[in-house]
C-alpha positions in Angstrom: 9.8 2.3 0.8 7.3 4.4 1.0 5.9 3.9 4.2 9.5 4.4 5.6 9.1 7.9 5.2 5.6 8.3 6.6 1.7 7.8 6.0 0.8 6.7 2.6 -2.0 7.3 0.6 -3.7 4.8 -1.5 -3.0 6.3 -4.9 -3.4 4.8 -8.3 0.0 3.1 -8.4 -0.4 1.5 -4.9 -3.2 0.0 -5.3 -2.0 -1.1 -9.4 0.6 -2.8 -7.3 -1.5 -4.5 -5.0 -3.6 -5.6 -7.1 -6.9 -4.9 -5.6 -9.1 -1.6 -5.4 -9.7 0.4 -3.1 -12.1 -0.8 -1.4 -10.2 -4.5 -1.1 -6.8 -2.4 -0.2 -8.2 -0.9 3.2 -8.2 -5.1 3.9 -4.9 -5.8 3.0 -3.5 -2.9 4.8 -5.1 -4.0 7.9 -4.2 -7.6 7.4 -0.2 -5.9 7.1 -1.1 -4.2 10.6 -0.9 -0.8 9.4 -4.0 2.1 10.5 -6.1 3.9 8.5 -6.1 7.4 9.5 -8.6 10.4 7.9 -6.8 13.2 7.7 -7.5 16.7 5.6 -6.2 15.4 2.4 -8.5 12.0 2.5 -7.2 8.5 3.4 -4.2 7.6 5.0 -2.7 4.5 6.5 0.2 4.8 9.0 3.2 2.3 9.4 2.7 -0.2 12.9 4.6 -0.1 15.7 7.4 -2.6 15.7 6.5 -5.1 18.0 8.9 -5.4 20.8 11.2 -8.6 21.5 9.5 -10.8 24.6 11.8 -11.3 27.0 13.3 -14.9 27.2 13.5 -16.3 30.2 16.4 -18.6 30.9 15.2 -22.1 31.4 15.6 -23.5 35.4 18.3 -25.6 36.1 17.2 -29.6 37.0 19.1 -30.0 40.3 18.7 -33.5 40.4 19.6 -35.9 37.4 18.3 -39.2 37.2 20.4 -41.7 37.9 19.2 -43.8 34.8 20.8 -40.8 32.9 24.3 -41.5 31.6 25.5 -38.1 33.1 24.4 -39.3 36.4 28.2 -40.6 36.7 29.3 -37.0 36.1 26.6 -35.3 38.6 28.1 -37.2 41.2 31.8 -36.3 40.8 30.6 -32.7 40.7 28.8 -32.8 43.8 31.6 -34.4 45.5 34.1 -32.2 43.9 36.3 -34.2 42.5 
C-alpha cells in the first residue's frame, strides 16, 4: 500500500516486515523490480513501471487441410460452396 502512494523508504517497520536488514532489503527490492533512488532525505526505492501487454498476434490460417484430416470432408464443401 505504501508504494501506491509513492517512493518508500526502508524504515524500521519495512524492513521488520520483510524480514531482512537493510542491507539484504536493497536485494529484495530489486529482485521486486523496484529502483533505489538517493534523494535528500536518504534512501528511497520507487514503484516499476507496469510492464505493457505484448501484442498477440493472431495465428495464420492453414489454407490447405490434409485430406487424412476428418474435416477434409467439410473443406471441400466449403470451397465448392455448397
Amino acid at each position: 500500500r505504501r508504494a501506491r502512494r509513492g517512493p518508500v523508504a526502508p524504515d524500521a517497520a519495512l524492513l521488520n516486515i520483510a524480514g531482512c536488514t537493510a542491507t539484504n532489503f536493497e536485494g529484495v527490492a530489486q529482485a521486486l523490480g523496484y529502483r533505489r533512488e538517493e534523494t535528500e532525505d536518504g534512501i528511497v526505492y520507487v514503484t516499476p513501471q507496469p510492464r505493457r501487454a505484448a501484442r498477440r498476434r493472431k495465428p495464420r490460417r492453414q489454407t490447405r487441410t490434409s485430406t487424412a484430416s476428418p474435416f477434409a470432408v467439410l473443406d471441400t464443401l466449403k470451397r465448392s460452396g455448397r
